[in-house]
Structures are given as C-alpha cells and as structure tokens.
KEBADREN-57195 format. One record per residue (C-alpha): residue number from 0; residue in one letter; x, y, z. Coordinates in Angstrom, 2 decimals. Each point is the difference from the previous one (the first is absolute). Last residue first. Example, Ala and Ser with C-alpha at 12.3 -4.5 7.8 and 13.67 -1.06 7.14 Angstrom:
2
<baro><num>1</num><residuo>S</residuo><x>13.67</x><y>-1.06</y><z>7.14</z></baro>
<baro><num>0</num><residuo>A</residuo><x>-1.37</x><y>-3.44</y><z>0.66</z></baro>
***
This chain:
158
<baro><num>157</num><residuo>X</residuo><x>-6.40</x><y>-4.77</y><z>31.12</z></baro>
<baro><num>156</num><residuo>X</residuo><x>-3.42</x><y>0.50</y><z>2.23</z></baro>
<baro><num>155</num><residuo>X</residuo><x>-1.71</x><y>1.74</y><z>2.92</z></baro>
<baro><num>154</num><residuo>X</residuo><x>3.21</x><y>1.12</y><z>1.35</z></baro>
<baro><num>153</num><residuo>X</residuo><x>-1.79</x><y>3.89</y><z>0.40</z></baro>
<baro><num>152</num><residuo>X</residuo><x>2.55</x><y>1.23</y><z>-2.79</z></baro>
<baro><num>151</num><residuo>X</residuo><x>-0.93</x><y>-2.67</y><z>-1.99</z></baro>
<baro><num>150</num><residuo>X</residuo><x>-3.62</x><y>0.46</y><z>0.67</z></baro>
<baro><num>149</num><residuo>X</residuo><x>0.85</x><y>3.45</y><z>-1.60</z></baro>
<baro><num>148</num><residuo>X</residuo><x>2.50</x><y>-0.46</y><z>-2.56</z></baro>
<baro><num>147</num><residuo>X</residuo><x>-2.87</x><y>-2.60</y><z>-1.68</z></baro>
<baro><num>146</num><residuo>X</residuo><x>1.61</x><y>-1.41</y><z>-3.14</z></baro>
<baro><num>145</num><residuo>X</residuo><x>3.44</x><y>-0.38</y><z>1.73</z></baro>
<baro><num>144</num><residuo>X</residuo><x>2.66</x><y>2.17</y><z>-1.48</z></baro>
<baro><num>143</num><residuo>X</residuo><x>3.49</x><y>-0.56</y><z>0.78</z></baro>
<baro><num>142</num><residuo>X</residuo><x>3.49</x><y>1.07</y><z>-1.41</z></baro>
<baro><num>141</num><residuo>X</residuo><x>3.19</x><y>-1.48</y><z>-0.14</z></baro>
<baro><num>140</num><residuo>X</residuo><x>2.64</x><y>2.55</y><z>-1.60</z></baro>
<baro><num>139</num><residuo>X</residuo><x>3.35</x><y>-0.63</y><z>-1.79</z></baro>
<baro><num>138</num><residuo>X</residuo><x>2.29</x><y>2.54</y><z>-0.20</z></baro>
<baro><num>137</num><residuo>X</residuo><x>2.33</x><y>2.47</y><z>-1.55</z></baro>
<baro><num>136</num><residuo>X</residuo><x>1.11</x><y>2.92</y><z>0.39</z></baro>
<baro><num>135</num><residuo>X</residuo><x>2.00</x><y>2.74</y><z>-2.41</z></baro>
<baro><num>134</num><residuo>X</residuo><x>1.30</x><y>3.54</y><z>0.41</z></baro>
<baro><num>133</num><residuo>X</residuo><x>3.21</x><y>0.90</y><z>-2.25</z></baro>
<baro><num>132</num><residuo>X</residuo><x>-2.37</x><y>1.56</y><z>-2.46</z></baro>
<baro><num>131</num><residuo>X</residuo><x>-0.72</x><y>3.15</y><z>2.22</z></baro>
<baro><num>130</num><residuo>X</residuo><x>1.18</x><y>2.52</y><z>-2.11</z></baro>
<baro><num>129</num><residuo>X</residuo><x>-2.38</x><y>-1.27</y><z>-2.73</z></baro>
<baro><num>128</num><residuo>X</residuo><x>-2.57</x><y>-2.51</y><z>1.58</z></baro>
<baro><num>127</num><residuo>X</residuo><x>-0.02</x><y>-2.14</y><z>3.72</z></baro>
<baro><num>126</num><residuo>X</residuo><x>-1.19</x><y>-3.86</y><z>-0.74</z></baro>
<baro><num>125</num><residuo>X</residuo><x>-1.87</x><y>-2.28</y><z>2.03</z></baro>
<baro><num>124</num><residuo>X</residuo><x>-0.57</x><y>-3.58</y><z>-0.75</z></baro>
<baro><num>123</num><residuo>X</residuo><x>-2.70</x><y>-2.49</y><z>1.53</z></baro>
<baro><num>122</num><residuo>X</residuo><x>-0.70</x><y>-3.76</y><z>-0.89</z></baro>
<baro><num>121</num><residuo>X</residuo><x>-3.01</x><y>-0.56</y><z>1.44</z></baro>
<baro><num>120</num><residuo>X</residuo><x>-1.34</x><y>-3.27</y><z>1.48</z></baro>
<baro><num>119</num><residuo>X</residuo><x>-3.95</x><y>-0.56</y><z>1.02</z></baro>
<baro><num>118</num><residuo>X</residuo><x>-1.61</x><y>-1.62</y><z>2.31</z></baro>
<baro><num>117</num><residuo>X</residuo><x>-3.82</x><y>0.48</y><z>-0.10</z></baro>
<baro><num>116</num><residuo>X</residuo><x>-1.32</x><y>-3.42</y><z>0.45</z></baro>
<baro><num>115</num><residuo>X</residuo><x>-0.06</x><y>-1.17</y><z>-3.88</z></baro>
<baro><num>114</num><residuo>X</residuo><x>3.56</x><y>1.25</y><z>-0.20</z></baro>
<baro><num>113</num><residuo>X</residuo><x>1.43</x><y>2.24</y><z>-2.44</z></baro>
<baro><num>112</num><residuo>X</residuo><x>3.59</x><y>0.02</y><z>-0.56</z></baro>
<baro><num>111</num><residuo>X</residuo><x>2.28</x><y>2.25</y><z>-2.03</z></baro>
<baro><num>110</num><residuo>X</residuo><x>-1.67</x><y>3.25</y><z>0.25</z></baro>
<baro><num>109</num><residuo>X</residuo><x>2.21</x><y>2.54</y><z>-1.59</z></baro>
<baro><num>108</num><residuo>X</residuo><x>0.81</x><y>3.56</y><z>2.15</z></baro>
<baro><num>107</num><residuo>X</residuo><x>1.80</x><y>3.30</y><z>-1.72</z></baro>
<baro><num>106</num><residuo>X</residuo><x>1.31</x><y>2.68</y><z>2.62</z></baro>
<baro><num>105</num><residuo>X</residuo><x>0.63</x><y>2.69</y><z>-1.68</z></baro>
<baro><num>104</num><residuo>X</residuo><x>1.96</x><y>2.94</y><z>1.84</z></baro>
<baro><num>103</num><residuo>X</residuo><x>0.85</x><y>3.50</y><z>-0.56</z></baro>
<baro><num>102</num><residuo>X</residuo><x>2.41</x><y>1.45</y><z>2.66</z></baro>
<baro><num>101</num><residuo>X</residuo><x>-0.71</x><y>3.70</y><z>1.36</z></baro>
<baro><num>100</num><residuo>X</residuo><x>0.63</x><y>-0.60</y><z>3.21</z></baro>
<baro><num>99</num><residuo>X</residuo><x>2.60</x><y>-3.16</y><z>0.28</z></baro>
<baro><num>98</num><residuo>X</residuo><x>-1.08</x><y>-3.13</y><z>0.20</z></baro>
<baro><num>97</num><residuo>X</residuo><x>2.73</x><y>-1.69</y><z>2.87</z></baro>
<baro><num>96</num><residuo>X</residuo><x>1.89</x><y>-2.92</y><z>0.60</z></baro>
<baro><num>95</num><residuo>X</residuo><x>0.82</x><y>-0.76</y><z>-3.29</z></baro>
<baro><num>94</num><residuo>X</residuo><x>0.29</x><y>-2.66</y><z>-2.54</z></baro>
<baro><num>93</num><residuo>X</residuo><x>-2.68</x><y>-2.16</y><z>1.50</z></baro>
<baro><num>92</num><residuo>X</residuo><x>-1.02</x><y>-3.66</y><z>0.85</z></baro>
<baro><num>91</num><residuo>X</residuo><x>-2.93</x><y>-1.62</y><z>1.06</z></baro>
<baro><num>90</num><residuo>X</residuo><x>0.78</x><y>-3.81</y><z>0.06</z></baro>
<baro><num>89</num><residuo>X</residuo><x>-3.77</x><y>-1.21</y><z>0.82</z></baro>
<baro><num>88</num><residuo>X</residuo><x>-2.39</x><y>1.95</y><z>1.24</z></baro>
<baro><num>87</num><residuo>X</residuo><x>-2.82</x><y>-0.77</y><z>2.22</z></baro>
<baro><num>86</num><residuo>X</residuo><x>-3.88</x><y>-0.34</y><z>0.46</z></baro>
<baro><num>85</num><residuo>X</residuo><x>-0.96</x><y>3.28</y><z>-1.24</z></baro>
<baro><num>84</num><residuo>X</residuo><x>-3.86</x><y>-0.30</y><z>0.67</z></baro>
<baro><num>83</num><residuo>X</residuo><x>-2.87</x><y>1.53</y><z>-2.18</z></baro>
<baro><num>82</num><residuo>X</residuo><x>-2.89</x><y>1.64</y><z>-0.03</z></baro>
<baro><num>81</num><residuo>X</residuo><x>-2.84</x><y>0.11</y><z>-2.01</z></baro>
<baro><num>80</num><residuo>X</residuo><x>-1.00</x><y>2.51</y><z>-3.24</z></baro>
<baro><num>79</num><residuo>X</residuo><x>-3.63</x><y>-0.68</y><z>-0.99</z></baro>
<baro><num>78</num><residuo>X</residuo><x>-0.50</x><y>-2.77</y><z>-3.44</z></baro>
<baro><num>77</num><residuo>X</residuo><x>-0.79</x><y>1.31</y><z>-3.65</z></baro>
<baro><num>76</num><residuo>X</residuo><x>2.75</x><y>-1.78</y><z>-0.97</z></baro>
<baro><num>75</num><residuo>X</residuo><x>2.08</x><y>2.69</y><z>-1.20</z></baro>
<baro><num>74</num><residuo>X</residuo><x>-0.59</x><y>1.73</y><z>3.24</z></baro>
<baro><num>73</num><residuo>X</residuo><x>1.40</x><y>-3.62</y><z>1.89</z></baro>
<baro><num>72</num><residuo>X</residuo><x>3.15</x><y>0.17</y><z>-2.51</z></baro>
<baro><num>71</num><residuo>X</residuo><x>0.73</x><y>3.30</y><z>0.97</z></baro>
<baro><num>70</num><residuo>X</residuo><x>-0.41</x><y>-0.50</y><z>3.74</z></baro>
<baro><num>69</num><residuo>X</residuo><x>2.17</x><y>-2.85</y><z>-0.30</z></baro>
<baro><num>68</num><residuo>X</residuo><x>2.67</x><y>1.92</y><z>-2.12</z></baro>
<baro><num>67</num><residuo>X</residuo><x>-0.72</x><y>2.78</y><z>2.72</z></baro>
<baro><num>66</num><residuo>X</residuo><x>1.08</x><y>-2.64</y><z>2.69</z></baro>
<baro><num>65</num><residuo>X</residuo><x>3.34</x><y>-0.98</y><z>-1.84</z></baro>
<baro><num>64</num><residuo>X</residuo><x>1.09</x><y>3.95</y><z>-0.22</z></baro>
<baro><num>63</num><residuo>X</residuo><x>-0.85</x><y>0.48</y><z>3.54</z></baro>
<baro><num>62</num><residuo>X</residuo><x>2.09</x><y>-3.58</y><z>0.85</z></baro>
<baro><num>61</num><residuo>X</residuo><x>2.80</x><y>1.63</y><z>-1.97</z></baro>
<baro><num>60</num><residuo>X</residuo><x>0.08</x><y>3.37</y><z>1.40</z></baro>
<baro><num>59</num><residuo>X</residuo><x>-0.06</x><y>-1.66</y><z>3.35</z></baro>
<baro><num>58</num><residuo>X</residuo><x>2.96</x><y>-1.84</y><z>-0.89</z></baro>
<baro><num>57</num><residuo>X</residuo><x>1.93</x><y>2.80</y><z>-1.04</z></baro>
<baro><num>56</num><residuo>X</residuo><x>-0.32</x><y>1.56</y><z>3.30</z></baro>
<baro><num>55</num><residuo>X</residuo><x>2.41</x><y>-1.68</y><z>1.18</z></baro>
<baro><num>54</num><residuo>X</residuo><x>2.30</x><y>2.79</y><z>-2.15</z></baro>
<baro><num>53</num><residuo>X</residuo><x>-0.45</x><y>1.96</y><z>2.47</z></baro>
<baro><num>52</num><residuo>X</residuo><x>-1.93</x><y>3.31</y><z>-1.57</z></baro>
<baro><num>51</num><residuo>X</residuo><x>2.09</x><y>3.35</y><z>-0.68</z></baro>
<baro><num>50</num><residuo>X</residuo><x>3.13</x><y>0.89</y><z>1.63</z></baro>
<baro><num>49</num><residuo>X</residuo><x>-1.45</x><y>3.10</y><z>1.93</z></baro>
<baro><num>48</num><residuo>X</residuo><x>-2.66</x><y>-2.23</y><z>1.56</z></baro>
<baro><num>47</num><residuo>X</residuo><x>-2.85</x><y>-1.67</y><z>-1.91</z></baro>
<baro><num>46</num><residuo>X</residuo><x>-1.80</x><y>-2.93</y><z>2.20</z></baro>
<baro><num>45</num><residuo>X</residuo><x>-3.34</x><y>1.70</y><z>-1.77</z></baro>
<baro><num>44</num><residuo>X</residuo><x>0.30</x><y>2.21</y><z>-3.28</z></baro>
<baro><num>43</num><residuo>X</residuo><x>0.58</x><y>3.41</y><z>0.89</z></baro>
<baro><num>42</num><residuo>X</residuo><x>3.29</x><y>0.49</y><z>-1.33</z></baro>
<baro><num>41</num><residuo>X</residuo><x>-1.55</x><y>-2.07</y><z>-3.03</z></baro>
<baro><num>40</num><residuo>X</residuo><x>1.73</x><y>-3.18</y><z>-2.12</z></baro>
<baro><num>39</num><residuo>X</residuo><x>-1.55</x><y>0.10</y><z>-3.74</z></baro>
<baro><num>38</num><residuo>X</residuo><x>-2.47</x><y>-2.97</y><z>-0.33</z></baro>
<baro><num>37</num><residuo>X</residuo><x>-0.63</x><y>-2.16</y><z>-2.84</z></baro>
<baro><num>36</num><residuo>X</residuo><x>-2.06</x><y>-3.49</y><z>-0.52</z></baro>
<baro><num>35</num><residuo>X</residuo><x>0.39</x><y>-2.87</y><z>-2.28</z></baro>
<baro><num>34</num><residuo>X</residuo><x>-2.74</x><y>-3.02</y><z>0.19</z></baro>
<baro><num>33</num><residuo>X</residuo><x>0.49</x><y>-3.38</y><z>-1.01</z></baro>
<baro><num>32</num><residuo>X</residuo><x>-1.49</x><y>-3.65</y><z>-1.30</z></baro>
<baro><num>31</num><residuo>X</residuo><x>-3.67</x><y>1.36</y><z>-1.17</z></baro>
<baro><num>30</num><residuo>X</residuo><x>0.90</x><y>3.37</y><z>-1.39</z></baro>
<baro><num>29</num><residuo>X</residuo><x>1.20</x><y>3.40</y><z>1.94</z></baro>
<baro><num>28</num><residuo>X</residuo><x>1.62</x><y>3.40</y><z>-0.95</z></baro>
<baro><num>27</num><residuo>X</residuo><x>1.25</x><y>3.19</y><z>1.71</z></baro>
<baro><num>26</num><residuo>X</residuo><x>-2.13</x><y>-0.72</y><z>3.26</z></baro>
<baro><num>25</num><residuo>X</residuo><x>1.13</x><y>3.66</y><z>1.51</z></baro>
<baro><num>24</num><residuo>X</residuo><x>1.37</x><y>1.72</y><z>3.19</z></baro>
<baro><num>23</num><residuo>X</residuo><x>0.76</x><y>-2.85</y><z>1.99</z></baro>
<baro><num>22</num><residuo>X</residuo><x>0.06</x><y>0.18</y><z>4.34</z></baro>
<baro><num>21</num><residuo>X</residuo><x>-3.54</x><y>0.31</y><z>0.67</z></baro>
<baro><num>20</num><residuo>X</residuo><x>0.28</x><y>0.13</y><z>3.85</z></baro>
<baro><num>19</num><residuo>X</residuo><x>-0.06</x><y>4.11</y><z>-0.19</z></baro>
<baro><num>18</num><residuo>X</residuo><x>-3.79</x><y>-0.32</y><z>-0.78</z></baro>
<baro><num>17</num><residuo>X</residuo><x>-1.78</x><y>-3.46</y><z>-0.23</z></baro>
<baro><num>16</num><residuo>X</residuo><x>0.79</x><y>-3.67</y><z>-0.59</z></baro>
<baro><num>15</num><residuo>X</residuo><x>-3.06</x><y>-2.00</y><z>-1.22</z></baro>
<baro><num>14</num><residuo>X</residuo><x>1.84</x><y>-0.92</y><z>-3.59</z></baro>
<baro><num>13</num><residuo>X</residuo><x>-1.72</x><y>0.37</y><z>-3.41</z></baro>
<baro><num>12</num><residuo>X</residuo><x>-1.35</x><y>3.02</y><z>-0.53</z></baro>
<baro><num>11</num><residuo>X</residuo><x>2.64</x><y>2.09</y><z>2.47</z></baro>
<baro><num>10</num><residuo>X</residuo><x>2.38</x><y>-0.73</y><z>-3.00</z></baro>
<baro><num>9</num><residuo>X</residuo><x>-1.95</x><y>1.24</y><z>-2.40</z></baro>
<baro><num>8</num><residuo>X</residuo><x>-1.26</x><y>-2.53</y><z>-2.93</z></baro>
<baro><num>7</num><residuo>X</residuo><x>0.84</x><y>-0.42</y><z>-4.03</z></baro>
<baro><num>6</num><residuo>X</residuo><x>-1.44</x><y>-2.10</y><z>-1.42</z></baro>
<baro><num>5</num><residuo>X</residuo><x>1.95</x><y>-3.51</y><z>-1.41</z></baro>
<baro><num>4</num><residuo>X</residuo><x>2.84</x><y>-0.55</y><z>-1.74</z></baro>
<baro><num>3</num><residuo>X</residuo><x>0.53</x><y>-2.91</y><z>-2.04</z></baro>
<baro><num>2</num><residuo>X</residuo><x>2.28</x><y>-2.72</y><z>0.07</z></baro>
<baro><num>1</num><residuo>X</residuo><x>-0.51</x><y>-2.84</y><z>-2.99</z></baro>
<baro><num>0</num><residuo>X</residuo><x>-1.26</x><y>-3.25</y><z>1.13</z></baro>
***
C-alpha cells in the first residue's frame, strides 16, 4: 500500500494535554505507519533554564508526538481522542545534553508494532535543523492504550 497523507489536524485536536504542557509546535505530516512533528525550543517553554530544555526531555517530545499520531489516527477514524500510557523506552540516546533556545526540532515517530491489546512499539527519532544539525535522539517507545482508559484507570480491566 502506497503512503498517503492524511488531513491535516492541530495539535491540541488530537492529544488531551492542555496549555504550557503541549510541548510540539506543529504535526508537520502524518500517514498510517508515522507521524513527524516540529517545535522550535522557547525561553518560556517549561523545564527551560538559560541553557535551553534538558535534553531528557526528548523523550517526552517523543511520547507527545506518538500520542497525537494516535489521536490522528482516532479523528481519521471518526473515533474520540483517548489517552494513552508511555510504558517505557528503550535505548534513548542523544547528541547533547541540552536544546538550546531557539533550536528547531522534528521529532518523526513510525509505529512498528500494533498489538490487539493496545501495546504498541515506536521507533522514535529527533532531529535539531540548520545551526542546530548536530542534535539527534533516538529511541524506542512502548506505549499503551486500553479500549476503556477509564475503567483502566479504576483497575476494572487490562
């Protein structure tokens, strides 16, 4: 099946984070295996200090960019936005210990699995633009998303 991109959705449209906690600027493009997002690194972005953003924080940006590829995939659908876990990472690595302010980042997720109960694998990469080409990290993220969040969230069911 050939790739093809699919509409085009705002951020806050397809995850259930709010305010300062959405940490991506942009879904730049997205299909049924991957979705590539941007951000440029803000002073007054949160965990920003002088330096920037840790570059932990690369993870996060990753599991935001996985759970709008869900939401995306759950507009397309027709289906409501749910919620999802980050169950772990797996070899997250990074070229720096810092985003700088000003730094343009895409971080570009592909599903690899998909699970009947939820699980999911990602393979994750995150790449800083122009002057900041030098920035790379990697990763592979485990994900959850049970078909109820909420009884799930009550231990009513796996």
């Amino acid at each position: 099946m050939t790739s093809q991109a699919f509409a085009d959705y705002s951020f806050e449209s397809v995850v259930p984070h709010t305010g300062t906690m959405v940490l991506l600027d942009h879904i730049d493009f997205w299909d049924e295996h991957e979705l590539q997002a941007s951000v440029t690194v803000r002073p007054d972005a949160p965990f920003a200090d002088e330096r920037g953003i840790p570059a932990w924080i690369g993870i996060e940006l990753m599991a935001q960019s996985i759970g709008a590829f869900g939401g995306c995939r759950s507009r397309h659908g027709g289906q409501p936005v749910k919620i999802g876990f980050l169950v772990g990472s797996r070899r997250y690595t990074c070229t720096r210990s810092y985003f700088p302010i000003g730094a343009q980042l895409q971080v570009q997720v592909k599903e690899i699995i998909h699970a009947d109960n939820g699980l999911c694998v990602f393979e994750c990469n995150l790449r800083g633009l122009d002057d900041h080409a030098d920035i790379h990290a990697t990763a592979n993220i485990n994900v959850f998303q049970p078909e109820d969040p909420e009884q799930f969230l009550q231990g009513k069911s796996l």
